[in-house]
N, C-alpha and C positions, 0 to 999 in steps of 0.2 A: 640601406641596412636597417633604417629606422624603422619601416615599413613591412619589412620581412619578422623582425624580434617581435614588434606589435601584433602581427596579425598572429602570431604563431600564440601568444598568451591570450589575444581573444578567445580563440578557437578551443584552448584550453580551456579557458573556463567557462564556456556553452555547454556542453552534454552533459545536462546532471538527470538525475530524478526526478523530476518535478510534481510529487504528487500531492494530495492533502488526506492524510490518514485518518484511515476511520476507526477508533478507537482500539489505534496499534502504534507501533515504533515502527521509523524509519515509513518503508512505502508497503508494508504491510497491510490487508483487506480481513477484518473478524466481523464483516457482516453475514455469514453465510447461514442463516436464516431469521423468519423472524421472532422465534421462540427463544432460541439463542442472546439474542440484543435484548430481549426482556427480559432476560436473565444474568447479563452480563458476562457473557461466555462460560457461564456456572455450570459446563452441562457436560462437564468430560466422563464423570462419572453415573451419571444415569440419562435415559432418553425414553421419547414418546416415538419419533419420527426417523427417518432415513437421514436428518439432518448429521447425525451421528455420525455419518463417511469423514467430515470432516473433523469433529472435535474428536472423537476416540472409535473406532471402527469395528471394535468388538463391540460395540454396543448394539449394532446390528442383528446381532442375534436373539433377542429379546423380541424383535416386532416379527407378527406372526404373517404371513402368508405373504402377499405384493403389497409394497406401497411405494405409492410418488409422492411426491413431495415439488412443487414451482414454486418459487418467490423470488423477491428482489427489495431492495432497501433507496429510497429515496434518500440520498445523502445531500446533504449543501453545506457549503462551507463557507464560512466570513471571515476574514486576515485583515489583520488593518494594520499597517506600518508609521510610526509616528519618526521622522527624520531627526537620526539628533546632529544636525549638520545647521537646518535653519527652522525646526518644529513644524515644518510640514505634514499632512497626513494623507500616506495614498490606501485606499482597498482594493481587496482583489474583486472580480468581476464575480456577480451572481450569477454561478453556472450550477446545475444539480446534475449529480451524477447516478447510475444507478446499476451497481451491482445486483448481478443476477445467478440464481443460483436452480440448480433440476438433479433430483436424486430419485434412485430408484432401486428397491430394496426386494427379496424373494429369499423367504424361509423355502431351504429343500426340504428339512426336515425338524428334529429337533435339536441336533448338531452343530448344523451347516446351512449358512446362508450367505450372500453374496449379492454385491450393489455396484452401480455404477453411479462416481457424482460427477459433474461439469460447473465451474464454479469461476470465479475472480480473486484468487488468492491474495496477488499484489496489483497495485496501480493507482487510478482516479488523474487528476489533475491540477494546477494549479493556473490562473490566467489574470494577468497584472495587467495593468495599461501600457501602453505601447510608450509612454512617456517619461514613465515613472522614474525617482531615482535610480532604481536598479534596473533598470532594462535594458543594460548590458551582462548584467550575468543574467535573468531571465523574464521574460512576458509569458506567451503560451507553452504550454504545455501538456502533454496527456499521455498515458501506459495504460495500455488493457493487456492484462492476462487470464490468460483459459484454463484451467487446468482438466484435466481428464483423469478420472481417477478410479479406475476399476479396484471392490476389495471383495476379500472373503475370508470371512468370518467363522469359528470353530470353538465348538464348548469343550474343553477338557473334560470338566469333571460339573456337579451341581455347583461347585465355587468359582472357578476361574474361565473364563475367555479371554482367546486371544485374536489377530486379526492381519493381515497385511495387506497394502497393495500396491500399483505403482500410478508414479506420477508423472503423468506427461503437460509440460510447460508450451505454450503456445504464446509469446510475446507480440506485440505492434505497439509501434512508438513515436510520435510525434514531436518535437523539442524546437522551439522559436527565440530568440532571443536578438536585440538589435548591436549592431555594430558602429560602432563610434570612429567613422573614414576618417572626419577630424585629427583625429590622436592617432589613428594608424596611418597617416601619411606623414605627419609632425607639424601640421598646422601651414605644411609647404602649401598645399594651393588654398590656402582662408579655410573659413568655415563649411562644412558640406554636411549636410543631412544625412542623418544614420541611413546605415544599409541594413538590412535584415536575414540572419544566417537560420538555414533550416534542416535539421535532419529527420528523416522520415527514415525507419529501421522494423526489422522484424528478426525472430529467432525463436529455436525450441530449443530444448532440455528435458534432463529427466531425470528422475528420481523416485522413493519409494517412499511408504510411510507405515508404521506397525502399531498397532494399540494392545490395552490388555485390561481388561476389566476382572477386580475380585471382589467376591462378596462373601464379606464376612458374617452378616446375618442376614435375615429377612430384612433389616430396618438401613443396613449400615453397608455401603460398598466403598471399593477405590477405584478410579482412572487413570491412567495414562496412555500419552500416545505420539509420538514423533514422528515427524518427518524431514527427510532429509534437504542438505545444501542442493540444490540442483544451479548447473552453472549453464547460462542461457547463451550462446554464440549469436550476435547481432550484429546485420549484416545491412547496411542503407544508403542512402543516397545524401550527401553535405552539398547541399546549393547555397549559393549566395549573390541577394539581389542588391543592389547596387543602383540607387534611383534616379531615374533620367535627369534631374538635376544637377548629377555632376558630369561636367563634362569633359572633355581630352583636354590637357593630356592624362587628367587624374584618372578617368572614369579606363583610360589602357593600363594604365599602369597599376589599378585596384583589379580588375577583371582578372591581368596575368596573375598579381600575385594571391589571388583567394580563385582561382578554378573552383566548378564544380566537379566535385569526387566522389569518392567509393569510399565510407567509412567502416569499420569493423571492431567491434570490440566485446568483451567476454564482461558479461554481471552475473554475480554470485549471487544467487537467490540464501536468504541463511534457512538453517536448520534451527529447528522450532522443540520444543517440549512442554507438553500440556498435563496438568495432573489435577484429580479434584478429589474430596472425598464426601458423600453426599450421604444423609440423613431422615427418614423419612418416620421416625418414631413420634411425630408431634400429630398425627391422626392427619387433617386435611394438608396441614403444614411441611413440607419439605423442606430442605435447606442443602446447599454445595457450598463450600470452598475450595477455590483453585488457585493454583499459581502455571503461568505462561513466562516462559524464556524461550528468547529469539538470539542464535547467533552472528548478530552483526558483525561481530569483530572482524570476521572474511572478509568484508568491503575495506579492505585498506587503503588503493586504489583506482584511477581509472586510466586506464591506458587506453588510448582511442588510434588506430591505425589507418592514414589516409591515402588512395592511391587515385590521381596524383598525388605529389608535397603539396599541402595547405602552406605560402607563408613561406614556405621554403624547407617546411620540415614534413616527412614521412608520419609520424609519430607524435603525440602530448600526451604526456602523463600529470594527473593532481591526486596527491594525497587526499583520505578521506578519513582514512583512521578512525572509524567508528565502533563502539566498544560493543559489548551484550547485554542485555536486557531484563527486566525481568516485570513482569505484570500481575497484579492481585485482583483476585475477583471474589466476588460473594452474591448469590443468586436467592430466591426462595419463589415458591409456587406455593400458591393454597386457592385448594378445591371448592369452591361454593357449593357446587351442586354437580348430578353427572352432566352435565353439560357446561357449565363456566366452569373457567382459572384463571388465576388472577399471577402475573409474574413483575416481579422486581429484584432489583440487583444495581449492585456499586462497582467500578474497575478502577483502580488507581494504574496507571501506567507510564516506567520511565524512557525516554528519548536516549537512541543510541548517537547522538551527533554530539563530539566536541566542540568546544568553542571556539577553537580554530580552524574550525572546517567549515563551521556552522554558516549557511548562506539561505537566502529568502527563498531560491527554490525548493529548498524543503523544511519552512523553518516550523519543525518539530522542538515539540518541549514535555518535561514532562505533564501527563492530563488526566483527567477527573471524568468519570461518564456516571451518569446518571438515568437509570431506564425501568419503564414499567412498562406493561402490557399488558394482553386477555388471549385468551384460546376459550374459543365455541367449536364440543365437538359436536356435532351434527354429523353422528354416524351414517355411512361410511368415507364422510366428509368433516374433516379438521381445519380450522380457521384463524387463524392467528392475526396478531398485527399489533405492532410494539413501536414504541417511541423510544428516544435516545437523547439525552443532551449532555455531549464532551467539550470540554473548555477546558484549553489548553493554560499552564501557566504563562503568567510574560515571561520571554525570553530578549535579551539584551545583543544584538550584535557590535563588536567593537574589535573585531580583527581586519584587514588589510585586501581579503578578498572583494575584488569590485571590477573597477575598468581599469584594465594596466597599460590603456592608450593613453589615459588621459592624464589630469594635473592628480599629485599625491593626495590623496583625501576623497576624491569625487569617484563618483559613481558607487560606494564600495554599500551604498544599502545602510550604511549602521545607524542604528538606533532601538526602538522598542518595536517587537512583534508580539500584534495580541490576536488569537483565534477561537474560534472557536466552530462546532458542527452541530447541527440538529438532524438525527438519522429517523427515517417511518419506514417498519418493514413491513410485510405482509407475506404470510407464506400460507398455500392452502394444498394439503393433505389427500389425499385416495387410498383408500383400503379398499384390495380386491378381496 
């Protein structure tokens, strides 16, 4: 019975998020270009580029004829957890990831135009040592998503545009973390070396998103633009390896009660609102302010469905309770010449995790981005490429979540988490 209760709250508290955000809450992705990150997401209300599908979509209509748009963002991340159990210090492993992004834009006329983006909305990764205090709630990890997002764009009047389109989700998911056989057997056969449990998962969704661009003068406009919750159905495989080191009768009696299964479960992508209002009366000088909210609150739980019973049960559910958001930005560009610009911008952004949820695999706080950049237009070719440095506040763990095989105290990760990323984009442009 020991062994059944045990393995059943391991298993529950393996399948998280595991990712490390690129100057967003939760496991949210705003590197989608690199003019944008030089700007610090400042860009809902005016645009040069196709990059626009994603920040506000009527913005679209402003670039004339065909353009593409490639880029991607060198992201890396650095975690360091300080133990406040005996002041040990583990880091996560130097892994870079790199969000990529392809857009493409066609004025039909002076109305109407319409773009396709493909991009990485949510994901990245987080990847701990295999030894580490917490590595029973997590070691590897990683989330890639796609999204596909056909829009099309339409000028009312000389003032207002507006915009919609839909969003197709495309998830793959990988999640690692190790298993304490020790604590889920009750210490009956001594000591045994972790096992390692692993879900590999995939799933789509969909959803839509609308913008609306108004211009109140030649000098003076507004953005906004949303897009919706999309709820992603993920659908994988829960193996669990169990190291030839233990042997019978434990290594029967660990196999029968963790099978490998058929996992399933439903994540709520949140629903987003982006709004700026941008300035360009200062001659070469421009300037935006925006505000971003993300509705996390959706992620309440995670209910995860296994066939076989994992453990002895069908089902595990954990509270996440995560609240909504809100992110400040402020951008400015200034022109040297027709060919250089020069971009900088600040984001302050808050973390949707309570502190009772709050766990190393996603240990979001809130953080500080700092970015500059250049764009060389080299007509019918644009050039960009922007730096980023976000530094996350310390964040304190000191709740209960951990190994629930094991003695009360251990495993549960608490102490200090300090982070931080250094993001390099480059994104290069085609006018047809």
């Amino acid at each position: 019975m020991g062994t059944k209760t045990s393995g059943t709250a391991i298993f529950a508290a393996f399948f998280l998020f595991s990712v490390s955000p690129a100057f967003a809450s939760g496991f949210g992705i705003f590197t989608q270009g690199a003019s944008a990150l030089g700007q610090a997401d400042a860009v809902v209300a005016h645009t040069d580029g196709p990059s626009a599908i994603f920040f506000n979509p009527a913005l679209i209509n402003s670039l004339p004829g065909t353009q593409v748009e490639l880029g991607t963002t060198i992201v890396v991340p650095s975690r360091k957890f300080t133990s406040a159990q005996d002041g040990s210090v583990s880091r996560t492993d130097d892994t870079a990831f790199f969000p990529s992004t392809f857009y493409i834009t066609h004025a039909f006329n002076e109305r109407v135009s319409a773009g396709l983006g493909v991009f990485n909305p949510f994901g990245l990764g987080t990847t701990w040592k295999s030894d580490w205090e917490g590595r029973y709630l997590a070691t590897e990890s990683e989330m890639t998503t796609f999204n596909i997002n056909p829009v099309v764009s339409v000028r009312l009047n000389q003032h207002v545009t507006v915009a919609g389109g839909v969003d197709i989700i495309l998830l793959d998911a990988t999640f690692k973390n190790r298993l304490n056989l020790t604590g889920a057997t009750g210490g009956a056969f001594g000591v045994l070396d972790d096992g390692t449990q692993t879900l590999k998962g995939d799933g789509t969704g969909f959803g839509y998103n609308f913008g609306v661009h108004v211009k109140f003068t030649d000098d003076l406009s507004l953005g906004a633009s949303y897009r919706s919750q999309v709820n992603v159905d993920i659908k994988g495989d829960l193996t669990t390896d169990i190291p030839a080191s233990v042997t019978e009768p434990a290594y029967g009696i660990l196999s029968g009660v963790l099978p490998q299964a058929k996992a399933k479960t439903v994540i709520k992508l949140p629903q987003q609102v982006f709004t700026g209002l941008h300035y360009k009366g200062f001659g070469p000088l421009e300037l935006e302010a925006g505000v971003r909210w993300e509705g996390w609150s959706s992620y309440k739980q995670l209910r995860i469905d296994m066939d076989p019973a994992v453990a002895g049960s069908s089902s595990s559910t954990r509270p996440k309770n995560w609240k909504d958001t809100f992110s400040y930005m402020l951008g400015a560009s200034y022109r040297l010449n027709d060919t250089a610009t020069l971009l900088g911008g600040y984001l302050y952004g808050d973390d949707p995790i309570p502190d009772e949820t709050f766990e190393p695999a996603i240990p979001d706080s809130p953080s500080h981005l700092f970015c500059l950049g250049t764009e060389l237009n080299l007509s019918p070719v644009k050039l960009t490429m922007s730096y980023g440095y976000q530094v996350l506040e310390r964040r304190h763990k000191s709740n209960s979540l951990g190994d629930p095989a094991g003695l009360p105290g251990t495993g549960t990760a608490n102490g200090m988490y300090d982070s931080e990323l250094h993001l390099v984009g480059i994104s290069l442009l085609y006018r047809f």
